[in-house]
N, C-alpha and C positions, 0 to 999 in steps of 0.2 A: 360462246354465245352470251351476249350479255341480257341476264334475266332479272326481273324486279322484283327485289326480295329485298325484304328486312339486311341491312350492311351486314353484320355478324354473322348471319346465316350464309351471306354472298360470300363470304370470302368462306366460310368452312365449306362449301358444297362448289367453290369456284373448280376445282379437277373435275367434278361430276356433268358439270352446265359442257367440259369440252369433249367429251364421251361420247362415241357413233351411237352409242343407245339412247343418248338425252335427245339426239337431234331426231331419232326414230322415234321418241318418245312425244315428242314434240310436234312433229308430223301428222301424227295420229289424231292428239287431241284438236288440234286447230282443224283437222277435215272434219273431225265427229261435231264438235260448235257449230262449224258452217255448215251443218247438215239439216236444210229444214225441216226433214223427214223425221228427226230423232229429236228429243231432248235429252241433255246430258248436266248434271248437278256434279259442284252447286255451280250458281254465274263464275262464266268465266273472272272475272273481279275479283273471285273470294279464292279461285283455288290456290294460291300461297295463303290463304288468312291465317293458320296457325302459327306459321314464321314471322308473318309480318304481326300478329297479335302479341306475339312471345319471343323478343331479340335473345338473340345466340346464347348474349352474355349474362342474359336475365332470367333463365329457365332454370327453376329448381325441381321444377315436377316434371314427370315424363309418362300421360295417358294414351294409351295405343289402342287407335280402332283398326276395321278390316278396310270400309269402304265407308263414301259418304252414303246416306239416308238417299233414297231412290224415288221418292214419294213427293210430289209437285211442292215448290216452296219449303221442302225441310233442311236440304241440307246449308250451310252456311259458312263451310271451312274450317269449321273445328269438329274433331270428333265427338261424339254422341250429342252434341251443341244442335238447338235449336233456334229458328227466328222467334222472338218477342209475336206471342199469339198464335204459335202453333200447338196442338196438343202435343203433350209430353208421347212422345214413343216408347215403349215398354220395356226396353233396359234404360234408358234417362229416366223414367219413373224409379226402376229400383235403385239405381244411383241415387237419388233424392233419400228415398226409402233409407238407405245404408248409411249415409251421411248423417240422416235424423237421428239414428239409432246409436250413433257412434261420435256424434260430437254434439247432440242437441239443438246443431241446425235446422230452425225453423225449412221447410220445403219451399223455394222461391217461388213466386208469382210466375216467372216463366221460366222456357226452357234454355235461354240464350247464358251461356258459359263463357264468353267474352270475361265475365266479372274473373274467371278463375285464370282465362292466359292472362291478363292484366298484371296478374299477382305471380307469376313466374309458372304457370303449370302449360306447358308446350302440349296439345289436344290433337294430335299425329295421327291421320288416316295411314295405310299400309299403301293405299291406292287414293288418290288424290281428286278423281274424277268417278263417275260413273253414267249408265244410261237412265234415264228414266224405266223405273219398275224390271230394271235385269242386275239383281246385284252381282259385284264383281263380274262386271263384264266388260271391267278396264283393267282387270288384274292378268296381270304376265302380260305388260305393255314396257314396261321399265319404271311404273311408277316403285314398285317395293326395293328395286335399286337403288334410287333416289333416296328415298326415305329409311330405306339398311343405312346409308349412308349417314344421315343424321343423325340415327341414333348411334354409330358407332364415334362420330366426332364431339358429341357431347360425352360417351365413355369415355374416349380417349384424352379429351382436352381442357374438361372439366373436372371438380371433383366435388363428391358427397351433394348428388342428386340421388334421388327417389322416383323411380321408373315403377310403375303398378301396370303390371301384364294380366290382363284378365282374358280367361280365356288359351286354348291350345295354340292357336296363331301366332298370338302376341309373346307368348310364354318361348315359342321358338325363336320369335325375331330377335329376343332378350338374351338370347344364348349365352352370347360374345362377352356378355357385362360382367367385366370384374367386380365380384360382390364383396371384395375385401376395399374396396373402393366407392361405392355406391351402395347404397338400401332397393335391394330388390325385391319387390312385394308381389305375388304371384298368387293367383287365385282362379274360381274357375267366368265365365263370361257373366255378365249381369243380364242376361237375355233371361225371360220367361222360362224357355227351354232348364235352363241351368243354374241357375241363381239359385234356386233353392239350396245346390249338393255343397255349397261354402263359399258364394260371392256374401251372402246373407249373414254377416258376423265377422267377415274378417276383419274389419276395423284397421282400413287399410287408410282412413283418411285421421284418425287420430294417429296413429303408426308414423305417418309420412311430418305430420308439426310435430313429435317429439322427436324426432331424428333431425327435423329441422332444426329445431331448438336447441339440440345439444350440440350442433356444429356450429351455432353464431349466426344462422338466419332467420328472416323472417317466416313467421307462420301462415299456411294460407288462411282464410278466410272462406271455410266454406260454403 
């Protein structure tokens, strides 16, 4: 099937795009879009945006969400990523929070995280789509196949990336990651819920540029 994606990404996910789940998977979304009954996030336009924001060969960082934001206008194709003029949503607040705390960046004017795929950090939903106000209710469609896939082609074909699993979800999808080969940074989700029990001090974004740093790459900018 040929799909439009970022080249680097096309050819490491090219086995996946020819897979009876991709084309079921793919089935699915294009009925649920033409559905004028439902709305489904984020536009169909955006959902590759973290691929096509962050090429194959240019992802140092590796952020894992569950689903996109469900709420009219928020989600945008990056994970916990907002449009320029939405209010921050209450784990991207404490992401903000943690980042201040941890590297002395100032808290940006908005919620739009483009600035950070630009800079090599791949912003990875588990599910790629979803409905308006039902989260994960595109989960166990074949998106997390898909995207298992990703993350294990960048373990496998890259080396000395920084994967931050936040959260029991994400911390499972990370399994596979050989940590004698990559910086795996794990903690618990930045939600309201959770943040408190150690997303709040891990100091996972100073952690991820000294590891950058020590391997001969660039630092993000956060």
């Amino acid at each position: 099937m040929n799909v439009k994606i970022e080249k680097g990404w096309k050819r490491a996910l090219a086995g996946e795009f020819e897979k009876p789940y991709f084309s079921n998977l793919t089935g699915i979304v294009r009925s649920e879009y033409a559905n004028p009954a439902i709305n489904i996030y984020p536009p169909a336009s955006r959902i590759f945006s973290a691929f096509d924001s962050c090429p194959f060969a240019e992802t140092e960082v590796v952020i894992i969400g569950q689903d996109p934001y469900h709420g009219p206008g928020q989600a945008n194709g990056l994970s916990f990523s907002v449009n320029p003029g939405v209010p921050f949503p209450p784990s991207l607040r404490n992401i903000f929070q943690e980042v201040n705390s941890d590297t002395g960046a100032p808290i940006p004017p908005d919620g739009d995280l483009t600035r950070w795929a630009k800079q090599g950090v791949l912003l990875l939903n588990a599910s790629l789509t979803v409905r308006e106000h039902q989260p994960q209710s595109h989960a166990g469609i074949g998106w997390e196949q898909l995207t298992d896939a990703a993350v294990r082609a960048l373990a496998n074909e890259r080396d000395n990336i920084v994967f931050m699993l936040w959260g029991a979800y994400a911390i499972r999808k990370g399994d596979f990651i050989d940590r004698s080969r990559h910086l795996v940074l794990t903690a618990p989700h930045p939600s309201p819920l959770s943040a408190h029990r150690g997303f709040f001090g891990c100091r996972h974004f100073s952690q991820a540029n000294d590891y950058l740093a020590k391997h001969g790459k660039k630092t993000i900018k956060w």
